[in-house]
DOLOFI-753482 format. One line per field, with one value per atom (N, C-alpha, C, O): residue number from 1; x negated, y, z negated. Coordinates in nm, 2 decimals. Each point is the difference from the previous one (the first is absolute). Layout:
N
nr	c(NUM,...);
u	c(X,...);
v	c(Y,...);
w	c(Z,...);
//
This chain:
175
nr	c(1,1,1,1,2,2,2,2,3,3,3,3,4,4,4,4,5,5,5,5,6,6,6,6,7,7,7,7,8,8,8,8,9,9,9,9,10,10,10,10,11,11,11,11,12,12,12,12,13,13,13,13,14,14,14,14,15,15,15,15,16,16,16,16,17,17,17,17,18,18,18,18,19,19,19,19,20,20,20,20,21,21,21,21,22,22,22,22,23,23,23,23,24,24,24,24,25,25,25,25,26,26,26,26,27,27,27,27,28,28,28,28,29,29,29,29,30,30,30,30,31,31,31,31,32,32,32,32,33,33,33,33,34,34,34,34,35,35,35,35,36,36,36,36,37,37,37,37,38,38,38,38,39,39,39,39,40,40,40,40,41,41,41,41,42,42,42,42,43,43,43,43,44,44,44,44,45,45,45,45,46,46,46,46,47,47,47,47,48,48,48,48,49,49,49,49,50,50,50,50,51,51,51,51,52,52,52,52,53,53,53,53,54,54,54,54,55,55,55,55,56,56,56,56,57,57,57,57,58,58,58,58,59,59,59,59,60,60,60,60,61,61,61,61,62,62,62,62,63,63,63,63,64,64,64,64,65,65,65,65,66,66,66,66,67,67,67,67,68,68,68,68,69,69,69,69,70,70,70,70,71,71,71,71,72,72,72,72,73,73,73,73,74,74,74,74,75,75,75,75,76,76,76,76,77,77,77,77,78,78,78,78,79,79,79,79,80,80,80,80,81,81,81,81,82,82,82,82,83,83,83,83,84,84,84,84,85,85,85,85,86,86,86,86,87,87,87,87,88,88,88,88,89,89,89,89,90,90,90,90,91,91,91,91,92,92,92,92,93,93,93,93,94,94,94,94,95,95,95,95,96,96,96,96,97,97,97,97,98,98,98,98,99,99,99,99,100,100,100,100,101,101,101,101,102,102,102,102,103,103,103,103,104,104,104,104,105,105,105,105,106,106,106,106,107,107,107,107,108,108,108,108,109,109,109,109,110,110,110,110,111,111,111,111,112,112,112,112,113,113,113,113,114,114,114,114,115,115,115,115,116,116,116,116,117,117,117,117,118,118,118,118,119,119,119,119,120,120,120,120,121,121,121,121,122,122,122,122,123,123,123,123,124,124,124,124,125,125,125,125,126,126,126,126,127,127,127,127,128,128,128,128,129,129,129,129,130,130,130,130,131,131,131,131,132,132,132,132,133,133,133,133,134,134,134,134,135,135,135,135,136,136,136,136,137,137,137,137,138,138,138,138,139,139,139,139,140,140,140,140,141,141,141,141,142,142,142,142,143,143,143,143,144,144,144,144,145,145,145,145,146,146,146,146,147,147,147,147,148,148,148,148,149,149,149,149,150,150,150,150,151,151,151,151,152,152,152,152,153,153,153,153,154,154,154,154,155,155,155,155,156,156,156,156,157,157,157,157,158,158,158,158,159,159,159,159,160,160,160,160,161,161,161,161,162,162,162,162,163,163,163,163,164,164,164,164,165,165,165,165,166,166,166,166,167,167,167,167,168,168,168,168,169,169,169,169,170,170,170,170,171,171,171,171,172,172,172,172,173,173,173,173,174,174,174,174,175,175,175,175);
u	c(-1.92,0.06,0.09,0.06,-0.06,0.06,0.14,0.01,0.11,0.10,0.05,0.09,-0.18,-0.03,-0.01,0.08,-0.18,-0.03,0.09,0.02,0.05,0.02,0.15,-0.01,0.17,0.11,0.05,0.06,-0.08,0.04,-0.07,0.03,-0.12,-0.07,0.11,0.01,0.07,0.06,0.11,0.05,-0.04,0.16,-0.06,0.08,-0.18,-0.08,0.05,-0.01,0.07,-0.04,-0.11,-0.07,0.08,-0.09,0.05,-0.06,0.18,0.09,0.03,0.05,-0.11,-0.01,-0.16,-0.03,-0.06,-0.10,-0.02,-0.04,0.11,-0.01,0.10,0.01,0.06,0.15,-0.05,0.07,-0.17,-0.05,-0.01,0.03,-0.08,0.02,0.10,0.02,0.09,0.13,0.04,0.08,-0.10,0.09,0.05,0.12,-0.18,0.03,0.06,0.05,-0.09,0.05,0.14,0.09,-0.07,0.13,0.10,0.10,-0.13,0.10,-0.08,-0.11,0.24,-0.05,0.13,0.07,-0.05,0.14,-0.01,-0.06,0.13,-0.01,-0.12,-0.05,-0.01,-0.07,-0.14,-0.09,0.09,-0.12,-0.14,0.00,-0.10,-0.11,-0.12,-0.04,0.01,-0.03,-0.08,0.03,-0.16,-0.05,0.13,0.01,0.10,0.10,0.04,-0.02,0.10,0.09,-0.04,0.08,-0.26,-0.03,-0.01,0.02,-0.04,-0.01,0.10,-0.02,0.17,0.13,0.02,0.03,-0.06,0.02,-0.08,0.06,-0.19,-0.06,0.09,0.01,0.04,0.00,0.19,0.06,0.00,0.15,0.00,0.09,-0.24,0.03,-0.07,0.02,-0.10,-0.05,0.10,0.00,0.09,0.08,0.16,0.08,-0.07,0.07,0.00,0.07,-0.22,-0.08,0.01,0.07,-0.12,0.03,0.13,0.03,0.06,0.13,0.07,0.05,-0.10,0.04,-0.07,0.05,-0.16,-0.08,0.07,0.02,0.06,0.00,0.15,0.06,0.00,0.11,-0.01,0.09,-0.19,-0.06,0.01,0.07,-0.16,0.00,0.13,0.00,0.11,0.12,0.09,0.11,-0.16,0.09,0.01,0.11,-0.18,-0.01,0.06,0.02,0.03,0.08,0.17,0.07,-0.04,0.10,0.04,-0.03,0.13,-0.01,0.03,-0.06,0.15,0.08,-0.17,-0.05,0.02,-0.13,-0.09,-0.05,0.01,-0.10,0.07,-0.03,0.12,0.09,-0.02,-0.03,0.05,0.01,-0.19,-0.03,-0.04,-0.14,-0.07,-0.07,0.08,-0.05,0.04,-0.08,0.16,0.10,-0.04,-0.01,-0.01,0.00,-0.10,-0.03,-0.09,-0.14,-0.01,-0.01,0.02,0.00,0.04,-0.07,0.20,0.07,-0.09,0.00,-0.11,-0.06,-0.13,-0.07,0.01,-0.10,0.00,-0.08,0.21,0.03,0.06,-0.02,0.09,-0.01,-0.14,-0.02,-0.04,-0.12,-0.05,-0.05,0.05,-0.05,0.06,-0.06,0.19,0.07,-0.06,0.04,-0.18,-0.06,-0.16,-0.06,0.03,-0.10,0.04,-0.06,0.22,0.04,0.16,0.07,-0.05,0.20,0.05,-0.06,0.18,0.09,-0.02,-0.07,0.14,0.05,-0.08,0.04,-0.22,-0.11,-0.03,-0.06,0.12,-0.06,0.08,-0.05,0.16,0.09,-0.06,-0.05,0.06,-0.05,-0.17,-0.03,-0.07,-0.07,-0.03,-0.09,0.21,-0.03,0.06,0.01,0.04,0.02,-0.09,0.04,-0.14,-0.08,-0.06,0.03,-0.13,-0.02,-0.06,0.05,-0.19,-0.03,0.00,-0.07,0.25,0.03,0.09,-0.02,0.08,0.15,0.00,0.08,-0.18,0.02,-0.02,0.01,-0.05,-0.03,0.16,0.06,-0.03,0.18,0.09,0.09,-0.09,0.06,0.04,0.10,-0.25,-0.02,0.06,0.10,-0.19,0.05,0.21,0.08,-0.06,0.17,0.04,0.07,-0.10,0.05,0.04,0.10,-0.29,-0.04,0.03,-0.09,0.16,0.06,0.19,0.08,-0.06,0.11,0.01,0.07,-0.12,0.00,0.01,0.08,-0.22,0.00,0.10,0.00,0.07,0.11,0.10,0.10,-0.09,0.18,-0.03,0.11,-0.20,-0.06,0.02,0.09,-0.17,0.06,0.18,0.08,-0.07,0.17,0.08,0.10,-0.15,0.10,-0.04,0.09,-0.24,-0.01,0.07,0.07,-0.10,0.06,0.15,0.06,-0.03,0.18,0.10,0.10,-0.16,0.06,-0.04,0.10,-0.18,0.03,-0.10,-0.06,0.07,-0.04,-0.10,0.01,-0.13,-0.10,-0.13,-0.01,-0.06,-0.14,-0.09,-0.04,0.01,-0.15,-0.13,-0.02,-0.10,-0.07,-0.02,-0.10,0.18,-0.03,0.07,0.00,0.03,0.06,-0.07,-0.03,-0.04,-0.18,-0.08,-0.08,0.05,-0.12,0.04,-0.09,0.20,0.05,-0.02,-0.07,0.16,-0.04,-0.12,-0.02,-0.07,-0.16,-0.06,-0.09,0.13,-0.06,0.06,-0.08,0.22,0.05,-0.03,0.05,-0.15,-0.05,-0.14,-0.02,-0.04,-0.10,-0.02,-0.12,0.22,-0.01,0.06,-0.10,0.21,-0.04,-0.12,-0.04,-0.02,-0.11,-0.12,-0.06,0.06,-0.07,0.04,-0.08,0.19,0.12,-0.06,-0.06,0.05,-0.04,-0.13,-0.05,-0.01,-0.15,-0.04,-0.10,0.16,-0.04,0.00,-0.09,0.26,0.06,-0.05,0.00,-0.06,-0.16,-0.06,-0.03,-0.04,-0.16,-0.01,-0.08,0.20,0.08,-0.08,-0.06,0.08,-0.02,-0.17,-0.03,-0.04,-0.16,-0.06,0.02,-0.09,-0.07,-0.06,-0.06,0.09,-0.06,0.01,-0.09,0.21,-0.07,0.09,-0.02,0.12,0.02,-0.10,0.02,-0.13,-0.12,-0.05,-0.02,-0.03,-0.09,0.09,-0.08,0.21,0.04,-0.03,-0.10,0.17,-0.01,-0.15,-0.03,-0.05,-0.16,0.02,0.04,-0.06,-0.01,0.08,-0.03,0.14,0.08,-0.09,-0.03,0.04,-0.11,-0.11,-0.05,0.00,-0.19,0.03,-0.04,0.13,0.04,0.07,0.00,0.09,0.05,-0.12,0.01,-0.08,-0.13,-0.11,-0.06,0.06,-0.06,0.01,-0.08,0.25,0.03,0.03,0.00,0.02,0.02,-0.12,0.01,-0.15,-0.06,-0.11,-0.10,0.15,-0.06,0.08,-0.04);
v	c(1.66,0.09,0.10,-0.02,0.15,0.08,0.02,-0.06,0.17,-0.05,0.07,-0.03,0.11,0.02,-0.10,0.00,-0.06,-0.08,-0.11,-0.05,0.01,-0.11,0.06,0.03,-0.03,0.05,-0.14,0.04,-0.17,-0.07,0.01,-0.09,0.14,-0.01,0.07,-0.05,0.19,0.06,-0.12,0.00,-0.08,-0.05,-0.16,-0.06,0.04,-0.13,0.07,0.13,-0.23,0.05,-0.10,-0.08,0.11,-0.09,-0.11,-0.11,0.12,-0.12,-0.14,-0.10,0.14,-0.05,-0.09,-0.10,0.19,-0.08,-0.13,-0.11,0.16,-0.12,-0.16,-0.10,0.13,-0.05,-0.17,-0.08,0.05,-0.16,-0.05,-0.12,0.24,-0.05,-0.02,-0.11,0.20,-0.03,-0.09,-0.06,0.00,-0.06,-0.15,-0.02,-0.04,-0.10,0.02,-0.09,0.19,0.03,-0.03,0.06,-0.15,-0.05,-0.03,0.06,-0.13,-0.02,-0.16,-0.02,-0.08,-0.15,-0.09,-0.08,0.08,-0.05,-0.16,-0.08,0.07,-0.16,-0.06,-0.11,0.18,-0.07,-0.01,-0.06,0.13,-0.07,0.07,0.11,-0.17,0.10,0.12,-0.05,0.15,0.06,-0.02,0.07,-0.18,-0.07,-0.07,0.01,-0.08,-0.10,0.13,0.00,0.12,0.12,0.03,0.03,-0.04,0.05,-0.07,0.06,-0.20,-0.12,0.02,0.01,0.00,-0.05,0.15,0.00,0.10,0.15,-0.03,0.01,-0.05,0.01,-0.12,0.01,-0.11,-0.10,0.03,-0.06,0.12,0.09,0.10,0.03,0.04,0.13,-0.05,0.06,-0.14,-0.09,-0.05,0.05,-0.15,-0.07,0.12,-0.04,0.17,0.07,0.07,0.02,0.01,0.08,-0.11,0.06,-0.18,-0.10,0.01,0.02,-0.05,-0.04,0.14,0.00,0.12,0.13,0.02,0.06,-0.11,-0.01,-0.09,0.03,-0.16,-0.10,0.06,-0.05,0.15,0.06,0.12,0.04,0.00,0.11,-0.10,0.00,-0.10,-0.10,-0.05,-0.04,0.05,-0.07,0.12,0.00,0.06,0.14,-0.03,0.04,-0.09,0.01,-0.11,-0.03,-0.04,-0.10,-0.02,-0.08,0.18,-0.01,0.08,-0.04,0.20,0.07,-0.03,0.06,-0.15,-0.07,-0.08,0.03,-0.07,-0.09,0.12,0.00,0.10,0.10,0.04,-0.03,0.09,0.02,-0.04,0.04,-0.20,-0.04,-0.03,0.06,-0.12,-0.01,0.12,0.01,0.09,0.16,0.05,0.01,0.00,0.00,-0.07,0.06,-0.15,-0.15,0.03,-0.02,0.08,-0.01,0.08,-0.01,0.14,0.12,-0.03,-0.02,0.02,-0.08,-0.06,0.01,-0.10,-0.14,0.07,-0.05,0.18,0.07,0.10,0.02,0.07,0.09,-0.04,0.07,-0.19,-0.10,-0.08,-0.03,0.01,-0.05,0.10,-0.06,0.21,0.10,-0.03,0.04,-0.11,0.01,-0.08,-0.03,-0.02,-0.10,0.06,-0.05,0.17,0.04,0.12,0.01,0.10,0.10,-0.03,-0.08,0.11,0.00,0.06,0.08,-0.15,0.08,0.14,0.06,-0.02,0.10,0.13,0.11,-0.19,0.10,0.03,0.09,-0.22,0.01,0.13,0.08,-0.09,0.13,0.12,0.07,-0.05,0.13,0.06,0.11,-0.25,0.06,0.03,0.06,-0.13,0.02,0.10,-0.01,0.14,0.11,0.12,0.11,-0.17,0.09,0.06,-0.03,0.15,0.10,-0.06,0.01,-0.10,-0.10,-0.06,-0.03,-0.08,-0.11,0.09,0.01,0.03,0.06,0.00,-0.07,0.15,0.03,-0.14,0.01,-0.15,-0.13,-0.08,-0.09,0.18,-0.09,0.04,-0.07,0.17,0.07,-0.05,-0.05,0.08,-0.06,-0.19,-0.06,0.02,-0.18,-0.01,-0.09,0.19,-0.03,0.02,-0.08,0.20,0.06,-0.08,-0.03,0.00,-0.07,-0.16,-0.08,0.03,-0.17,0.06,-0.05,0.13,-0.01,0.07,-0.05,0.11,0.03,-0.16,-0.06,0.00,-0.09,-0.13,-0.10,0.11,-0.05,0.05,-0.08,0.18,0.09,0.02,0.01,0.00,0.03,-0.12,0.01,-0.15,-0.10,-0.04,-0.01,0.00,0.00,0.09,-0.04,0.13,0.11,-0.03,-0.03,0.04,-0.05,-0.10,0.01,-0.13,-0.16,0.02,-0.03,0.10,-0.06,0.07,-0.04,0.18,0.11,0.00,-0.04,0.06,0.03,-0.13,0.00,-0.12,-0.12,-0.03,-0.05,0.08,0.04,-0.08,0.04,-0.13,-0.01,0.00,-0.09,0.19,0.00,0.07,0.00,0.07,0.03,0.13,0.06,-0.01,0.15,-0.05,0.08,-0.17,-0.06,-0.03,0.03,-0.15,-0.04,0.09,-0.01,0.12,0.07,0.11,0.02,0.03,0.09,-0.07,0.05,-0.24,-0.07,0.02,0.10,-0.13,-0.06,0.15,-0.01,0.13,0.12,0.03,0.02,-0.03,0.00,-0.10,0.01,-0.15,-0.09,0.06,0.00,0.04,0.06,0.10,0.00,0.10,0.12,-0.13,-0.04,0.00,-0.09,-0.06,0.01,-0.07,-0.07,0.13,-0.01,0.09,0.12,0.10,0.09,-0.11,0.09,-0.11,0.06,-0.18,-0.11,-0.04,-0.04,0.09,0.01,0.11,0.01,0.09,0.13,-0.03,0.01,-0.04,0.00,-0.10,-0.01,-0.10,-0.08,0.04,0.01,0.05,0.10,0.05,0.00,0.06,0.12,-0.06,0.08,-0.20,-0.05,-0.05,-0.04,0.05,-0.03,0.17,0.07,-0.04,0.15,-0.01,-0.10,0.25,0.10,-0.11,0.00,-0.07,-0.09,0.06,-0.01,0.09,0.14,0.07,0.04,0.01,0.10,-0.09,0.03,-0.14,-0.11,-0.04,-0.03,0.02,-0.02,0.13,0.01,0.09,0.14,0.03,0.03,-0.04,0.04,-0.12,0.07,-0.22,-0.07,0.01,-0.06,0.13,0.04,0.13,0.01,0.08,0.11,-0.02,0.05,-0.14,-0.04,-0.03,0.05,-0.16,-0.06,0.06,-0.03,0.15,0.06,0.13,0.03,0.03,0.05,-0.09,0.06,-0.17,-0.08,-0.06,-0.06,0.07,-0.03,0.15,-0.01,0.15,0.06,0.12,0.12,-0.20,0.04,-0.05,0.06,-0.17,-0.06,0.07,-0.04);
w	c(-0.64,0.10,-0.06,-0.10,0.16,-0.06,0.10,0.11,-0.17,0.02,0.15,0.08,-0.07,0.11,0.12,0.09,-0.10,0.10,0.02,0.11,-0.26,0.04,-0.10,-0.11,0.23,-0.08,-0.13,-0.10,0.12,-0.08,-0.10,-0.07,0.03,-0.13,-0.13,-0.11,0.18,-0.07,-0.10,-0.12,0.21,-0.01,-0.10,-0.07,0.08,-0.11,-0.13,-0.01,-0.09,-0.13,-0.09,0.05,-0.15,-0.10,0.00,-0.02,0.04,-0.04,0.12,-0.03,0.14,0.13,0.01,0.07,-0.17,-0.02,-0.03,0.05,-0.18,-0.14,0.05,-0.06,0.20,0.03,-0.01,-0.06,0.11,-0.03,-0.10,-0.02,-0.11,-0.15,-0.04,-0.07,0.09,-0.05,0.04,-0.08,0.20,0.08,-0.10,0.01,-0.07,-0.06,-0.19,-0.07,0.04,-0.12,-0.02,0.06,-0.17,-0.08,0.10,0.00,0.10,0.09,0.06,0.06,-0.11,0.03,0.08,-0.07,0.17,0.05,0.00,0.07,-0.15,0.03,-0.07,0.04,-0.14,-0.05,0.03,-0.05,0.15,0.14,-0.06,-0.05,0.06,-0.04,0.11,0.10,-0.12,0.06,0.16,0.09,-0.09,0.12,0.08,0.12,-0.21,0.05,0.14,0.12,-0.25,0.10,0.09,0.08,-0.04,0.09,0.12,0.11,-0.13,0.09,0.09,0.12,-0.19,-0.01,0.14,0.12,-0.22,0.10,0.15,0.11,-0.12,0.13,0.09,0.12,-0.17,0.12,0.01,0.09,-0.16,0.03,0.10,0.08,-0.10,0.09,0.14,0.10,-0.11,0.10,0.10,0.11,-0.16,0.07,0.07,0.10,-0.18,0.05,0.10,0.09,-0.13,0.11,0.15,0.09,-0.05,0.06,0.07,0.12,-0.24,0.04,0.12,0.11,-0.20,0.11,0.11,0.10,-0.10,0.14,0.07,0.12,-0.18,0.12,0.04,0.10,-0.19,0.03,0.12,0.07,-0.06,0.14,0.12,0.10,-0.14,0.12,0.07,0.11,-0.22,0.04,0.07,0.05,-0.06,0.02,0.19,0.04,0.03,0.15,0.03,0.12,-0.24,0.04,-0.07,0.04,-0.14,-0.07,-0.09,-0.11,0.12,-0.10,-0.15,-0.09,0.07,-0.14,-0.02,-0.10,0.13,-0.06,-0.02,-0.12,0.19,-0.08,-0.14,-0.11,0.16,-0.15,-0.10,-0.11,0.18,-0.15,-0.06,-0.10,0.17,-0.01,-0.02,-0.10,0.17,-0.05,-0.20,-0.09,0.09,-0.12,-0.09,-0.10,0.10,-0.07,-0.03,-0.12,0.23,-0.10,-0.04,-0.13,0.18,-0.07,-0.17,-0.09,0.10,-0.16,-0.09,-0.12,0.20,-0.09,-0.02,-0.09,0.19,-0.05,-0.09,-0.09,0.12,-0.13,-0.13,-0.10,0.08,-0.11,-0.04,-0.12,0.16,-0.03,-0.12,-0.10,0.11,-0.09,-0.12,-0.10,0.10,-0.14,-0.11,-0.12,0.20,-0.07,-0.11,-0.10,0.17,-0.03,-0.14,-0.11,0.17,-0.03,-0.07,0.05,-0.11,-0.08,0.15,0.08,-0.08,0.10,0.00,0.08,-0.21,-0.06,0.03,0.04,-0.09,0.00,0.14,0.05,0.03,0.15,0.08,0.07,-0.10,0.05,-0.03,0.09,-0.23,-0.03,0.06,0.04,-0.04,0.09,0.15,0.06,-0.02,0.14,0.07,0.12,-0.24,0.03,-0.08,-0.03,0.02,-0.04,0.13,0.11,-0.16,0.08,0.12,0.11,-0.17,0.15,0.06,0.10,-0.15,0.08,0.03,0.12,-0.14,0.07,0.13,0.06,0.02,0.14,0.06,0.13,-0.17,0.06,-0.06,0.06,-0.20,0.01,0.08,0.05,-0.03,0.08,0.11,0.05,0.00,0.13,0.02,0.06,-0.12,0.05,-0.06,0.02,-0.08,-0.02,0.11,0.06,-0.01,0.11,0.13,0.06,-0.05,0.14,-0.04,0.05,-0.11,-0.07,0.05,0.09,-0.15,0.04,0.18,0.08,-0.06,0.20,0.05,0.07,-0.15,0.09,-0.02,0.08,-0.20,0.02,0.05,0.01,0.03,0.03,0.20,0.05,0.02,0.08,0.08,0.09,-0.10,0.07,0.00,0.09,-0.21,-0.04,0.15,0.07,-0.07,0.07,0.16,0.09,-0.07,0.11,0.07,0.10,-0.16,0.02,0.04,0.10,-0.22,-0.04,0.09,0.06,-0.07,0.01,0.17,0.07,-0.01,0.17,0.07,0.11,-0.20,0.04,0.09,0.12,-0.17,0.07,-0.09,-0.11,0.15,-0.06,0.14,0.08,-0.10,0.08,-0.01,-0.12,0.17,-0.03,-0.03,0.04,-0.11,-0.06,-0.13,-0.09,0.07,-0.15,-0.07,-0.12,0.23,-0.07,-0.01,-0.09,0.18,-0.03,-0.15,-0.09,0.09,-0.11,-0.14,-0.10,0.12,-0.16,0.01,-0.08,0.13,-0.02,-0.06,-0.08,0.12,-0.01,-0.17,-0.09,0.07,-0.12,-0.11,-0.11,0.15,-0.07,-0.01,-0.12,0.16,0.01,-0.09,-0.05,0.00,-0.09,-0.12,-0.07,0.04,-0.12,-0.02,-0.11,0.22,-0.06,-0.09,-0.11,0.18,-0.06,-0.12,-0.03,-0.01,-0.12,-0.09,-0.09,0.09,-0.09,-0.06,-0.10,0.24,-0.03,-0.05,-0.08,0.11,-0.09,-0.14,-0.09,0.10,-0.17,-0.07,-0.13,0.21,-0.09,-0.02,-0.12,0.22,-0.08,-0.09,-0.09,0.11,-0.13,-0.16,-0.08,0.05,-0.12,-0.03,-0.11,0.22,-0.03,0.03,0.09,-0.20,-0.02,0.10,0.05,-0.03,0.08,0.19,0.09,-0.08,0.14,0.13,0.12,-0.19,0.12,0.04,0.11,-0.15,0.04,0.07,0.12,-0.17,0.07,0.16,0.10,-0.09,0.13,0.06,0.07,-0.10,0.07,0.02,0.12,-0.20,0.04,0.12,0.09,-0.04,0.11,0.10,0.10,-0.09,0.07,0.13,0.11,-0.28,0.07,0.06,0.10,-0.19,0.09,0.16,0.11,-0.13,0.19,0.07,0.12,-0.17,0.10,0.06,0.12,-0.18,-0.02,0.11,0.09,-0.10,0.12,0.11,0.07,-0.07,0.11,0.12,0.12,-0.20,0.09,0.03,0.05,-0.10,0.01,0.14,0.04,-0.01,0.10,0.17,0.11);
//
């Protein structure tokens, strides 16, 4: 695709390609060996992922328990990476040209959705249903800031969402 068609092509470098090869180069935490890291990463980012779902769920029943469950996984999924990537290297890429607009975003919409119930609750003592619909909508763009800034690291798998994106919205408003 040319850059035309498709504006994220501009913004891929070479270096976004190769990003799975690197990923494990001279970097061993704990000893652990490469299949281990990965086991270890999927069932960390698994269980966070979980844990912040069951923290949406709790949300209709208790702001301090989303908090803490929302958070908590979030934490145990974006630590999970420290397993694949160096801290250190992890920062610096996730201000690169094509994660940036997905760190950005999940900092942003992580901290709303902690400062947002906070104020709501505390502040004019209120939980009801524009609290829940707002978290769920601001859980919602995290869940998607994270999923982006995943993709981020398997080639070329932003064009591949955006082309199915486009195919179905193409068929649905075509009917």
């Amino acid at each position: 695709m040319n850059a035309a068609k498709n504006p994220y092509a501009a913004l891929r470098s070479a270096r976004d390609a190769g990003s799975y090869a690197l990923m494990f180069q001279g970097y061993r935490p704990f000893g652990l060996s490469q299949t281990l890291r990965i086991y270890i990463f999927a069932a960390m980012f698994s269980i966070g992922f979980l844990t912040s779902l069951a923290g949406v769920l709790a949300l209709f029943e208790s702001v301090i328990l989303f908090l803490l469950l929302f958070v908590g996984g979030m934490c145990l999924t974006i630590g999970s990476t420290c397993l694949l990537f160096h801290p250190v290297k992890q920062l610096r890429m996730a201000m690169d040209k094509v994660r940036a607009p997905a760190t950005i975003t999940f900092i942003v919409a992580l901290s709303l959705i902690v400062l947002i119930p906070i104020a709501i609750t505390f502040i004019f003592g209120s939980h009801d249903f524009v609290l829940v619909l707002l978290c769920l909508v601001i859980a919602l763009v995290v869940y998607g800031a994270l999923l982006w800034y995943s993709l981020s690291f398997i080639p070329f798998s932003h064009d591949l969402v955006i082309g199915f994106v486009q195919k179905t919205w193409r068929r649905v408003t075509r009917t």
